[in-house]
PyMOL Python script that loads the backbone (N, CA, C, O; Angstrom):
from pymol import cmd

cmd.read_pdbstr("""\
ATOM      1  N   UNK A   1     -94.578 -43.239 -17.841  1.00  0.00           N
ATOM      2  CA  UNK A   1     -95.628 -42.254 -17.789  1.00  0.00           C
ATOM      3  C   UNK A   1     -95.707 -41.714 -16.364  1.00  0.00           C
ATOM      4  O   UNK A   1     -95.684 -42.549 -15.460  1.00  0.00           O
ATOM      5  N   UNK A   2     -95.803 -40.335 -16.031  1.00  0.00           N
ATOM      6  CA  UNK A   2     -96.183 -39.737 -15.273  1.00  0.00           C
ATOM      7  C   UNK A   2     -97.269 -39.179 -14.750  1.00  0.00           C
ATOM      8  O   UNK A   2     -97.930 -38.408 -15.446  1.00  0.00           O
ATOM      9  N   UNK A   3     -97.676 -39.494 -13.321  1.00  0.00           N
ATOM     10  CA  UNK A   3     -99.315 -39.362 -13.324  1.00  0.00           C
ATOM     11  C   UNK A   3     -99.366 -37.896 -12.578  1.00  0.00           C
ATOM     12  O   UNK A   3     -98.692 -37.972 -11.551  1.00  0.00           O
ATOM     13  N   UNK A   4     -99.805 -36.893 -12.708  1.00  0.00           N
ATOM     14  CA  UNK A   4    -100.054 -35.758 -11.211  1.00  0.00           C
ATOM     15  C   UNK A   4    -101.049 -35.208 -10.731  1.00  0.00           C
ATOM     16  O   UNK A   4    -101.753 -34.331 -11.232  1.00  0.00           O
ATOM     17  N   UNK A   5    -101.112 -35.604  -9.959  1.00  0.00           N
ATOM     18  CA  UNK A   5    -102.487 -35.484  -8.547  1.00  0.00           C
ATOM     19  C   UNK A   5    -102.215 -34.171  -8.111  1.00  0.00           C
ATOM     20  O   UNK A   5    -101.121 -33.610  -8.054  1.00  0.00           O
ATOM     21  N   UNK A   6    -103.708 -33.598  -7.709  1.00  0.00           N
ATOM     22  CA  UNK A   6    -103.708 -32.661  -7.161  1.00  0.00           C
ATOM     23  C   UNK A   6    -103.476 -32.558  -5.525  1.00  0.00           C
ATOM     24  O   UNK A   6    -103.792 -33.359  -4.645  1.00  0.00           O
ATOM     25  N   UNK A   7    -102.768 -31.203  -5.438  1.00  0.00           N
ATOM     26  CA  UNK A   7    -102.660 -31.142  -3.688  1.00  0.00           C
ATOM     27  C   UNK A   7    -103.017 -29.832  -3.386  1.00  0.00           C
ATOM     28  O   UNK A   7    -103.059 -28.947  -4.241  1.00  0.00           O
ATOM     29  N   UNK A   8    -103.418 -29.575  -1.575  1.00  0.00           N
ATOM     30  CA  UNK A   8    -103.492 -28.198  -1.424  1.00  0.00           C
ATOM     31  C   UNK A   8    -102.037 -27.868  -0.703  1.00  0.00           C
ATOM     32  O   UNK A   8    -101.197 -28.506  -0.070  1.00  0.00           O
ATOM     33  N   UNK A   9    -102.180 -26.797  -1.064  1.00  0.00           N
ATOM     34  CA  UNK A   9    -100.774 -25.906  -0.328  1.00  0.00           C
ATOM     35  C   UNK A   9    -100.937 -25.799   0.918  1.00  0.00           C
ATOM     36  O   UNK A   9    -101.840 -24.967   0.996  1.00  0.00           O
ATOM     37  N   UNK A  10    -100.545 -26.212   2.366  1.00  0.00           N
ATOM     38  CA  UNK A  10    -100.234 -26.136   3.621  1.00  0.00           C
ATOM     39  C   UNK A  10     -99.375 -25.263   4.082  1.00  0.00           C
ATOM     40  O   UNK A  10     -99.703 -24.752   5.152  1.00  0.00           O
ATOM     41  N   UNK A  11     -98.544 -24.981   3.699  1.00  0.00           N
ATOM     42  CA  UNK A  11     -97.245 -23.759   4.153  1.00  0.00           C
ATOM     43  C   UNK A  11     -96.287 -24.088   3.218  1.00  0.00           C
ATOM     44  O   UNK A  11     -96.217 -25.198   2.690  1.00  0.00           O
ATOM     45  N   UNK A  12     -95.380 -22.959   2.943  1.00  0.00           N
ATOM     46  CA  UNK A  12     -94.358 -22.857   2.181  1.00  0.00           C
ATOM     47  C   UNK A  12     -93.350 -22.267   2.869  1.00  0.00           C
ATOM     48  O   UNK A  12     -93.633 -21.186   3.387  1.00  0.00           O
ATOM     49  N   UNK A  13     -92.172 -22.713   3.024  1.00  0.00           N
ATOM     50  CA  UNK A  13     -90.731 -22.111   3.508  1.00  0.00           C
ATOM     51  C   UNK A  13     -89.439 -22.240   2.559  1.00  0.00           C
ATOM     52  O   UNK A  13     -89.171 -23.418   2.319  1.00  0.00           O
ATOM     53  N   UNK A  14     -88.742 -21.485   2.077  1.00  0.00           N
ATOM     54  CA  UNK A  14     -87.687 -21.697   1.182  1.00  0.00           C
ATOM     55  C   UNK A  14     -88.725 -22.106   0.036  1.00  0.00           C
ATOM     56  O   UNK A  14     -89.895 -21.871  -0.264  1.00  0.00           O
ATOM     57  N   UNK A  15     -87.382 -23.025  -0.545  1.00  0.00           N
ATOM     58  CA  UNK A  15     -88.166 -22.820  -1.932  1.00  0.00           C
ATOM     59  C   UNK A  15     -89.638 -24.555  -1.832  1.00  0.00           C
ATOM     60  O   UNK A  15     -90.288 -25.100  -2.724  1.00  0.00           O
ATOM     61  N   UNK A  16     -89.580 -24.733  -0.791  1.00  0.00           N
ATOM     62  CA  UNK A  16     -90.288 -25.877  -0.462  1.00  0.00           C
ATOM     63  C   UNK A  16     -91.920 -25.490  -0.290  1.00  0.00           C
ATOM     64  O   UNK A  16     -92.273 -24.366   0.067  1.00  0.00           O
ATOM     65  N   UNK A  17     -92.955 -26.683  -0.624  1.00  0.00           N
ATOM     66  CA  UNK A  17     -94.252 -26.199   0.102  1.00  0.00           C
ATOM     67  C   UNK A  17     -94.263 -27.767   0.666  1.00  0.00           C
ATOM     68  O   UNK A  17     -93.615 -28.696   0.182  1.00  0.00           O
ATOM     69  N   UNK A  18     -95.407 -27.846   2.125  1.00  0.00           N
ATOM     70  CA  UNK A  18     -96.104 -28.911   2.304  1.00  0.00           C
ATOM     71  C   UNK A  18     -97.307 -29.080   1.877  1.00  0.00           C
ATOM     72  O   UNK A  18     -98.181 -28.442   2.464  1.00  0.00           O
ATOM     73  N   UNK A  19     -97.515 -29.546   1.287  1.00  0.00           N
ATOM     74  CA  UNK A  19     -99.196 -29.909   0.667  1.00  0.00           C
ATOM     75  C   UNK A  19     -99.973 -30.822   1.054  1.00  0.00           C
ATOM     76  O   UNK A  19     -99.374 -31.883   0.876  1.00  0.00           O
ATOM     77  N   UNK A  20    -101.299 -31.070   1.627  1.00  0.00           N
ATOM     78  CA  UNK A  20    -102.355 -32.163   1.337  1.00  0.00           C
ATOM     79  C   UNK A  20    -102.469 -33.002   0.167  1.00  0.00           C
ATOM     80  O   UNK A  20    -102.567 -32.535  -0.968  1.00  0.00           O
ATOM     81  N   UNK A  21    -102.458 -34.193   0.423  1.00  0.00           N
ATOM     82  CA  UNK A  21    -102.649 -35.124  -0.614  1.00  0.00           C
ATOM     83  C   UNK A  21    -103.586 -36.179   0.202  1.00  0.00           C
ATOM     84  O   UNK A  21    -103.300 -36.716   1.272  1.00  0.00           O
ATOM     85  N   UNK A  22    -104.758 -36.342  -0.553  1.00  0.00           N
ATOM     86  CA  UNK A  22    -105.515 -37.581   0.403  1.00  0.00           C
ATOM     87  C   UNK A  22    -104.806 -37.383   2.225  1.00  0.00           C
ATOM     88  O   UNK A  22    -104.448 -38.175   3.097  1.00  0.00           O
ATOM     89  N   UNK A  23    -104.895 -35.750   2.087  1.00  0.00           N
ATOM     90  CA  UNK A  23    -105.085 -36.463   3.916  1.00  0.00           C
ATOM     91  C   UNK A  23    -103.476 -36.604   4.290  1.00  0.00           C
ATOM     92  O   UNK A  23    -103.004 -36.518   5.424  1.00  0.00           O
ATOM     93  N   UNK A  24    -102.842 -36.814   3.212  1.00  0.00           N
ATOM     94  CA  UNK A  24    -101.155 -36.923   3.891  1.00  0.00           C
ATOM     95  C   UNK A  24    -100.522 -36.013   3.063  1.00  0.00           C
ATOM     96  O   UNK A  24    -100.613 -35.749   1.864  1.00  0.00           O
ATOM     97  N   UNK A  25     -99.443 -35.332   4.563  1.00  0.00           N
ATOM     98  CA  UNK A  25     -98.502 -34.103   4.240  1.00  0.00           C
ATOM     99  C   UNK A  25     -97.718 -34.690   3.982  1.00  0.00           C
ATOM    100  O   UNK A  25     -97.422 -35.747   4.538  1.00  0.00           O
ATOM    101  N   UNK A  26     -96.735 -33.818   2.405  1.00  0.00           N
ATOM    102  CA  UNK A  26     -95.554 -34.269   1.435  1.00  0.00           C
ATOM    103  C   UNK A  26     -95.291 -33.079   1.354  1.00  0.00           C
ATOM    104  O   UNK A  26     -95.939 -32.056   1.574  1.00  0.00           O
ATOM    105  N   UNK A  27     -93.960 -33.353   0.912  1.00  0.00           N
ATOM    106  CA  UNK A  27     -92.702 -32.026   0.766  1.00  0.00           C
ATOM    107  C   UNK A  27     -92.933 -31.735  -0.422  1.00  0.00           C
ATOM    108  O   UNK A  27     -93.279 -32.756  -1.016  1.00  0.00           O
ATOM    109  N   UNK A  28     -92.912 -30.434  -1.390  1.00  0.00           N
ATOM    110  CA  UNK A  28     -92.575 -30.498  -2.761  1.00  0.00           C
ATOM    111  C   UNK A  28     -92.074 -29.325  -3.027  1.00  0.00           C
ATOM    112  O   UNK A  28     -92.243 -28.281  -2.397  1.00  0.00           O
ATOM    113  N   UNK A  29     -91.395 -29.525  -4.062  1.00  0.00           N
ATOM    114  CA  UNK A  29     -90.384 -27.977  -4.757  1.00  0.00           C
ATOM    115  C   UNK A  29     -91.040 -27.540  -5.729  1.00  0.00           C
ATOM    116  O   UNK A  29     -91.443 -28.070  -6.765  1.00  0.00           O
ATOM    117  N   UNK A  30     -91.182 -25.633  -4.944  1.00  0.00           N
ATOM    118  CA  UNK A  30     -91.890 -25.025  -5.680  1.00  0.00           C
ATOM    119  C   UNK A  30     -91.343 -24.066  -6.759  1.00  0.00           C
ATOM    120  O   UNK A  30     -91.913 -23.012  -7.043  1.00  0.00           O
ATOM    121  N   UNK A  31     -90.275 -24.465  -7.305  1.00  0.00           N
ATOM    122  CA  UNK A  31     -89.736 -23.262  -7.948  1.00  0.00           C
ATOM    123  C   UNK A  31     -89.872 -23.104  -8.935  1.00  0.00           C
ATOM    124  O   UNK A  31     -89.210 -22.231  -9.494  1.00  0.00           O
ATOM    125  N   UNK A  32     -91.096 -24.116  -9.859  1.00  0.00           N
ATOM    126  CA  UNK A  32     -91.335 -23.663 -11.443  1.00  0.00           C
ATOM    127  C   UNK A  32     -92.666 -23.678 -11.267  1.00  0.00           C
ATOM    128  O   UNK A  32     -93.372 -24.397 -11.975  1.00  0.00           O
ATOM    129  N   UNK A  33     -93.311 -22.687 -10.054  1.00  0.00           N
ATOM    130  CA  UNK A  33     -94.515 -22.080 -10.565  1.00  0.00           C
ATOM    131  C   UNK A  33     -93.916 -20.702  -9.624  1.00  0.00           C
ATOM    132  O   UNK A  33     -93.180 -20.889  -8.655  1.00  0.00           O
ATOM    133  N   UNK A  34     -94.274 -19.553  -9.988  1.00  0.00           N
ATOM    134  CA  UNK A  34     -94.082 -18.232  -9.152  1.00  0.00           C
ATOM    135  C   UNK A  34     -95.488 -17.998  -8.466  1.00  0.00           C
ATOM    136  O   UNK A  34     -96.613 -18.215  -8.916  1.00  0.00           O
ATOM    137  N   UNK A  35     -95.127 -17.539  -7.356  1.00  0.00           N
ATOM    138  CA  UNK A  35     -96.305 -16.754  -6.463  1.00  0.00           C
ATOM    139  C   UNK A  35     -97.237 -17.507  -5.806  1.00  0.00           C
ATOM    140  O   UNK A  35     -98.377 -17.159  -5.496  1.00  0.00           O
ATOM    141  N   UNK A  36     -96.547 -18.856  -5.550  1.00  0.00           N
ATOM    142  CA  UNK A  36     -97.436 -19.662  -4.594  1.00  0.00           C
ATOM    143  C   UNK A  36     -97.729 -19.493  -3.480  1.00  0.00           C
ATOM    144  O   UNK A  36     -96.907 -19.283  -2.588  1.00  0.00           O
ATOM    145  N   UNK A  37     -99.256 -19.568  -3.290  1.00  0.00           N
ATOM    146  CA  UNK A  37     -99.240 -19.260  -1.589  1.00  0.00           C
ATOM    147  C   UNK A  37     -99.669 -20.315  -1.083  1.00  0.00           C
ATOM    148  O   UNK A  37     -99.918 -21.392  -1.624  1.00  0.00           O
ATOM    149  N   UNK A  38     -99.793 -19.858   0.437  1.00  0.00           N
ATOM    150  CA  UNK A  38    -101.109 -21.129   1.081  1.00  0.00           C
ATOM    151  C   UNK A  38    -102.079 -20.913   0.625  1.00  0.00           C
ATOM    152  O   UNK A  38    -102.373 -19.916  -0.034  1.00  0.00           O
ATOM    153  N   UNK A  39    -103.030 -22.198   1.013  1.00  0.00           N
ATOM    154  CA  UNK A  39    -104.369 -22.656  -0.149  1.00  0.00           C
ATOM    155  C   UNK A  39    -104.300 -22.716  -1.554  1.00  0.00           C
ATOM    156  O   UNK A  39    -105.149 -23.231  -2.282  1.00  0.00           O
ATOM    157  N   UNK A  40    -103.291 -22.187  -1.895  1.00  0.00           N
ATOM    158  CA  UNK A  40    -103.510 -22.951  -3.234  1.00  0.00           C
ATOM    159  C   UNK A  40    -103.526 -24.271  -4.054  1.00  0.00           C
ATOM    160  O   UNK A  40    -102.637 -25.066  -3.749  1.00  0.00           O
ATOM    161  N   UNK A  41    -104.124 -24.533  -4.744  1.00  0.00           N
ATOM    162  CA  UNK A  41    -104.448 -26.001  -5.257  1.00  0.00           C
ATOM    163  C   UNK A  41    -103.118 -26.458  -6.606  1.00  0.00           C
ATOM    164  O   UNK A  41    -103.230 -25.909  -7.703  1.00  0.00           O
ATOM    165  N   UNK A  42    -102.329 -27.133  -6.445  1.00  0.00           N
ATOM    166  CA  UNK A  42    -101.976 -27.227  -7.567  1.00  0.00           C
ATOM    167  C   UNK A  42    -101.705 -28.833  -8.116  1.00  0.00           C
ATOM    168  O   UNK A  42    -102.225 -29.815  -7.586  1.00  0.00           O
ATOM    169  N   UNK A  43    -100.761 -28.883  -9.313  1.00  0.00           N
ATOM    170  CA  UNK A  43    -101.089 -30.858  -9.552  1.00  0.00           C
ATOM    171  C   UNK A  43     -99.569 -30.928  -9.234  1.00  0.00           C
ATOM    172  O   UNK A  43     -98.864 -29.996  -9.622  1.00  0.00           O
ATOM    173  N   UNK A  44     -99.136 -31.738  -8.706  1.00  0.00           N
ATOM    174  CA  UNK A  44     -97.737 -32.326  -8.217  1.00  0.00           C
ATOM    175  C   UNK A  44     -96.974 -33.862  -8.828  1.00  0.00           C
ATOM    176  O   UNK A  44     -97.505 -34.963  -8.683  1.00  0.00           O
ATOM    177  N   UNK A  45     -95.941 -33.685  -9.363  1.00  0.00           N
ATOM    178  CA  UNK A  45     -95.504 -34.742 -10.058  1.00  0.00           C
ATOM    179  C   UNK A  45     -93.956 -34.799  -9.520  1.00  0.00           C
ATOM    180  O   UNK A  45     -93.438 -33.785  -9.053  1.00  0.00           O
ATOM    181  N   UNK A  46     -93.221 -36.085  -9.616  1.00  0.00           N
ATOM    182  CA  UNK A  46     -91.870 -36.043  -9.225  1.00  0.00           C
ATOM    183  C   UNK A  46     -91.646 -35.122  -8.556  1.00  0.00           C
ATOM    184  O   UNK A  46     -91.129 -34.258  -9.265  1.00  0.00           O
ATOM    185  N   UNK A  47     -91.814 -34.576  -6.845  1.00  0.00           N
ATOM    186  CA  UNK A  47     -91.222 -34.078  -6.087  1.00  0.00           C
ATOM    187  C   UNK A  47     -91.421 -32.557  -6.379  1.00  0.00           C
ATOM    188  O   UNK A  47     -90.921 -31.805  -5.542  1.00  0.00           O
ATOM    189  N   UNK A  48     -92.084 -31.973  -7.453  1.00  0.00           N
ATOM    190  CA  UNK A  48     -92.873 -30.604  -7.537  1.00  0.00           C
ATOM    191  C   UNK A  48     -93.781 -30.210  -7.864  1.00  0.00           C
ATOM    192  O   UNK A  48     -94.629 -30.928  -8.393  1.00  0.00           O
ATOM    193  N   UNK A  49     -93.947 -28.912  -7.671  1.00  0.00           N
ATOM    194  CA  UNK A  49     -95.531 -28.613  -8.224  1.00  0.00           C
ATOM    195  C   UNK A  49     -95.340 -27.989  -9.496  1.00  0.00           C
ATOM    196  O   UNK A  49     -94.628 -27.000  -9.668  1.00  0.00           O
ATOM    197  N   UNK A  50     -96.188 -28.766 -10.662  1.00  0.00           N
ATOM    198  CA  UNK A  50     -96.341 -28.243 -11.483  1.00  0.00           C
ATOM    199  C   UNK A  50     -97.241 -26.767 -12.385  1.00  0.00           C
ATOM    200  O   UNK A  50     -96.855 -25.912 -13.182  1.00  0.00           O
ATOM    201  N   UNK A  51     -98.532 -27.073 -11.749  1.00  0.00           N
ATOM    202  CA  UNK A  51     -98.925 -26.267 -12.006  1.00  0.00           C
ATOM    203  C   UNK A  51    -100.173 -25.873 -11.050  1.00  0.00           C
ATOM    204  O   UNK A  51    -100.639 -26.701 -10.267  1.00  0.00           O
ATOM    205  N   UNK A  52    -100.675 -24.581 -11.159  1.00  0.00           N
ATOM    206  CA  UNK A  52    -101.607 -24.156 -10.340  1.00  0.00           C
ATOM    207  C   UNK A  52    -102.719 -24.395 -10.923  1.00  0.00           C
ATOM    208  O   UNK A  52    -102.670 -24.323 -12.151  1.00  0.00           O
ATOM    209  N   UNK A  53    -104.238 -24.796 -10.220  1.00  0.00           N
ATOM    210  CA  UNK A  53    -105.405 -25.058 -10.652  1.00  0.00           C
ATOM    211  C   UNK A  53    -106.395 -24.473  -9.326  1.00  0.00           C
ATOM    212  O   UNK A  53    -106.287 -24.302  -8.111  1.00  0.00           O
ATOM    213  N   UNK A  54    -107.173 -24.336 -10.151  1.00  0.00           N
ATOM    214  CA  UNK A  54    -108.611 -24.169  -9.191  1.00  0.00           C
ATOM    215  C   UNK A  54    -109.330 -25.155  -8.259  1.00  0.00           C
ATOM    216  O   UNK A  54    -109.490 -26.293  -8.702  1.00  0.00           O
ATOM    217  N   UNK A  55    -109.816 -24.856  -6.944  1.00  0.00           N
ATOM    218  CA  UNK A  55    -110.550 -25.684  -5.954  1.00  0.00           C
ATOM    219  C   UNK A  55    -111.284 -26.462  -6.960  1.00  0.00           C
ATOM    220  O   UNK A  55    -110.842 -27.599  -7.122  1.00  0.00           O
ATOM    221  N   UNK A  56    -112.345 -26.112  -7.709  1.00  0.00           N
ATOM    222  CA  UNK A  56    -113.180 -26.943  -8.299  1.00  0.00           C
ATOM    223  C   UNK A  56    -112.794 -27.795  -9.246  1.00  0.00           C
ATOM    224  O   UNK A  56    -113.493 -28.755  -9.572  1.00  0.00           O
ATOM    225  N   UNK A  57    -111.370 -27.463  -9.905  1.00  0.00           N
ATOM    226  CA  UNK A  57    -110.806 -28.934 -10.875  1.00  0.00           C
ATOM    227  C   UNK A  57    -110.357 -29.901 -10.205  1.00  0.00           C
ATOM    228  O   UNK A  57    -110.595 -31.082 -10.458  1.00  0.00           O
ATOM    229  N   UNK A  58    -109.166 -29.189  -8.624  1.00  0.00           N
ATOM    230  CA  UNK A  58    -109.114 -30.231  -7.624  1.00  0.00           C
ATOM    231  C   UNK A  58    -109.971 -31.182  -7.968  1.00  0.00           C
ATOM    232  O   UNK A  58    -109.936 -32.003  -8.885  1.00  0.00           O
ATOM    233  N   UNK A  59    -110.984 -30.916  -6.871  1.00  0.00           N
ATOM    234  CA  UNK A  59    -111.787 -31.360  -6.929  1.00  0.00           C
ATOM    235  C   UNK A  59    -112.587 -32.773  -7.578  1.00  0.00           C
ATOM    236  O   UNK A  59    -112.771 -33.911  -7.144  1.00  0.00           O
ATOM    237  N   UNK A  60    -112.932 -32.088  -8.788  1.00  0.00           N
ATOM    238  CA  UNK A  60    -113.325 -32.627 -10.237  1.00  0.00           C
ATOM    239  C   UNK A  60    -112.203 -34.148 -10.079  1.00  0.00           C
ATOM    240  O   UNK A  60    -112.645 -35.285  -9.918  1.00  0.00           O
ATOM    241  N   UNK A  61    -110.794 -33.810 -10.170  1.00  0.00           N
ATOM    242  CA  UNK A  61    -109.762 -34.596 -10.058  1.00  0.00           C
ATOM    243  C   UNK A  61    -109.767 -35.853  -8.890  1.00  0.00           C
ATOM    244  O   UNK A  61    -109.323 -37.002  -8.918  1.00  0.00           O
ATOM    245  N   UNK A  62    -110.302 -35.264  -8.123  1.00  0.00           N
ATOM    246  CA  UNK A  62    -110.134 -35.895  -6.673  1.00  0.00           C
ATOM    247  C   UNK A  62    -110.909 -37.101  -7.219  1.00  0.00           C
ATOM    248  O   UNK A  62    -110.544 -38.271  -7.333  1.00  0.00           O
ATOM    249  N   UNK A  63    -112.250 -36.425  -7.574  1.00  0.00           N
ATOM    250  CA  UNK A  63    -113.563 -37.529  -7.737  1.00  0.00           C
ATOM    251  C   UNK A  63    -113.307 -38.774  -8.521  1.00  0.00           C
ATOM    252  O   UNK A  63    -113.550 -39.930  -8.174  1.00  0.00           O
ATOM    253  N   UNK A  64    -112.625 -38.227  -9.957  1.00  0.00           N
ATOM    254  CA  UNK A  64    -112.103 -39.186 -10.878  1.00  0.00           C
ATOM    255  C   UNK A  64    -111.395 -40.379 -10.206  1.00  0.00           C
ATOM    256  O   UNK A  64    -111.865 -41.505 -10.369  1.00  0.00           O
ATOM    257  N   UNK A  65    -110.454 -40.221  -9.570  1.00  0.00           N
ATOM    258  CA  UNK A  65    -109.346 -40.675  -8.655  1.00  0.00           C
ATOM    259  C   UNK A  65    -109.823 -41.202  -7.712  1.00  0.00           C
ATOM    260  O   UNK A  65    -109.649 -42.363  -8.084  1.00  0.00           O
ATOM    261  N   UNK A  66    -110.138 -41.262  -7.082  1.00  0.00           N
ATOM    262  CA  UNK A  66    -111.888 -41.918  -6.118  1.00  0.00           C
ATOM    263  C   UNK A  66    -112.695 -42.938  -6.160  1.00  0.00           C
ATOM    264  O   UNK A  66    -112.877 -43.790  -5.291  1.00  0.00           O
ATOM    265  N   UNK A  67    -113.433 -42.781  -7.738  1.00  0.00           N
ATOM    266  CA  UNK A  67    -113.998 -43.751  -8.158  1.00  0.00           C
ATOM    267  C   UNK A  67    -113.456 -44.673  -9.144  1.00  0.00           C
ATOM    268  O   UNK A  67    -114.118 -45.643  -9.512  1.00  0.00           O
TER     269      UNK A  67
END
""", "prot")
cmd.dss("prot")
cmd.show_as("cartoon", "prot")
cmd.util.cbc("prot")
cmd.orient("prot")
């Protein structure tokens, strides 16, 4: 089973972004979502980002994950 946590987008170069995760920067490959920018929130699994989500599900996510 695969779990994926949300991260924020930090910068993107090539087909790579760095993202926030709890506070620590990770590499991930962005090439199966289009039009990622910085700040965006998305959930990250095996070494990419899967999909894009909103600050407030972050969020929501974070909390779960937390407590």
């Amino acid at each position: 089973m695969c779990l994926t946590i949300p991260a924020k987008v930090l910068n993107i170069k090539n087909n790579k972004a760095i993202v926030d995760i709890f506070n620590k920067k990770q590499e991930f490959n962005i090439e199966l979502i289009d039009n990622i920018k910085k700040g965006d929130y998305c959930l990250v699994s095996n070494g990419y980002l899967i999909k894009r989500i909103s600050k407030k599900e972050a969020e929501k996510i974070f909390k779960i994950i937390r407590s």
